[in-house]
C-alpha positions in Angstrom: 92.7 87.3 107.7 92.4 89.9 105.2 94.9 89.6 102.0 97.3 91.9 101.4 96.9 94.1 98.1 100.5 94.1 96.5 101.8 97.1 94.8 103.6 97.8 91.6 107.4 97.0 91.9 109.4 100.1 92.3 110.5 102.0 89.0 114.3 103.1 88.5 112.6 107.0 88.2 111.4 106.0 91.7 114.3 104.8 93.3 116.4 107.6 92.1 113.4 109.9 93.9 114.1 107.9 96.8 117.9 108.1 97.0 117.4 112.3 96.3 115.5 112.8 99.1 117.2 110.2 101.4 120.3 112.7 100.3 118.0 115.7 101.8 116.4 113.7 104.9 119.3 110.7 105.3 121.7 112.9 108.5 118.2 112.5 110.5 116.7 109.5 109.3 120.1 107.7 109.6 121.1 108.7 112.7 122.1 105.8 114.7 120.2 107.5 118.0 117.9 105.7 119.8 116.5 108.2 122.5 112.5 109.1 121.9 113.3 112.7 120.8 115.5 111.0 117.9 113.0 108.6 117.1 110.3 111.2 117.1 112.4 113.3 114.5 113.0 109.9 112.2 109.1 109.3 112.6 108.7 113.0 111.4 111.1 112.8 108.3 109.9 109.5 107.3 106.0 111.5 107.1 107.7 113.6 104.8 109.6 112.2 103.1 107.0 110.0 102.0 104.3 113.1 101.1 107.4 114.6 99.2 107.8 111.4 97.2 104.2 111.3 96.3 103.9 115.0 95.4 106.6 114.4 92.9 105.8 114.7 88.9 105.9 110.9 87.7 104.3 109.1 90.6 101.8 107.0 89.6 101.4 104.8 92.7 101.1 106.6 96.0 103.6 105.1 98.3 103.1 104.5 101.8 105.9 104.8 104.9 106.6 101.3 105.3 107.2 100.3 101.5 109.3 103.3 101.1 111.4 101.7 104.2 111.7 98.4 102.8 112.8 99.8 99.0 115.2 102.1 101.0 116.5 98.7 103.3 116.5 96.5 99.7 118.5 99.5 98.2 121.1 99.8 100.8 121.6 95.7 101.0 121.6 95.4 96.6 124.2 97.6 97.2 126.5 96.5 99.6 126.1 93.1 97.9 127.1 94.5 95.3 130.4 96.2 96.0 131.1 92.9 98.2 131.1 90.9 95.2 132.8 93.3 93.1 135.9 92.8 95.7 135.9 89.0 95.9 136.2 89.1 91.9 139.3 91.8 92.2 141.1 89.6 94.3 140.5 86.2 92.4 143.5 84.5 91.4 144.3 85.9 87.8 142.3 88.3 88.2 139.3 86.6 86.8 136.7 88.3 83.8 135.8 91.3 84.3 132.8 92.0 85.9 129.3 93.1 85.2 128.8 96.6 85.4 127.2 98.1 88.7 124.4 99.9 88.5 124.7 103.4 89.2 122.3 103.9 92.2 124.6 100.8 93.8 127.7 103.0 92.9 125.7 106.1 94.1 125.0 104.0 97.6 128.4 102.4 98.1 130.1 105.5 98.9 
């Protein structure tokens, strides 16, 4: 079984790439369709998505389709963990400290 190379982790320059043009390809790639002519399309903006990522200035590491999915899935879930937990320590009894500050992408994602 041949081993796996892992990549670099993700940079926050990188994941604010990702979340731009998630804002320019999301309506399609999002679409909660599941006929072939939808899944075509997703197919199609996930291919360029990822060349427009790796065409951008500041991109080191050349990102493939599948590790762009998973930083976009690990994104999405960071973030609704996130604003989860920021509502269980609103409602604690006395209010509770005040929390940590949310990283803006999580903010950015929440909406």
């Amino acid at each position: 079984m041949a081993q796996r190379i892992r990549s670099s982790n993700f940079t926050s320059h990188e994941k604010n790439l990702l979340y731009q043009l998630m804002e320019q390809y999301g309506t399609i790639i999002e679409d909660k369709k599941t006929d072939n002519m939808t899944i075509k399309k997703k197919e199609d903006a996930w291919v360029q998505l990822t060349a427009d990522f790796n065409a951008s200035v500041g991109i080191k590491d050349k990102r493939d389709v599948n590790s762009l999915k998973a930083c976009w899935k690990n994104l999405k879930a960071k973030a609704k963990k996130d604003a989860a937990q920021e509502r269980r320590d609103t409602f604690l009894t006395g209010g509770g400290p005040p929390t940590g500050e949310i990283d803006s992408l999580s903010q950015k994602l929440s909406r």
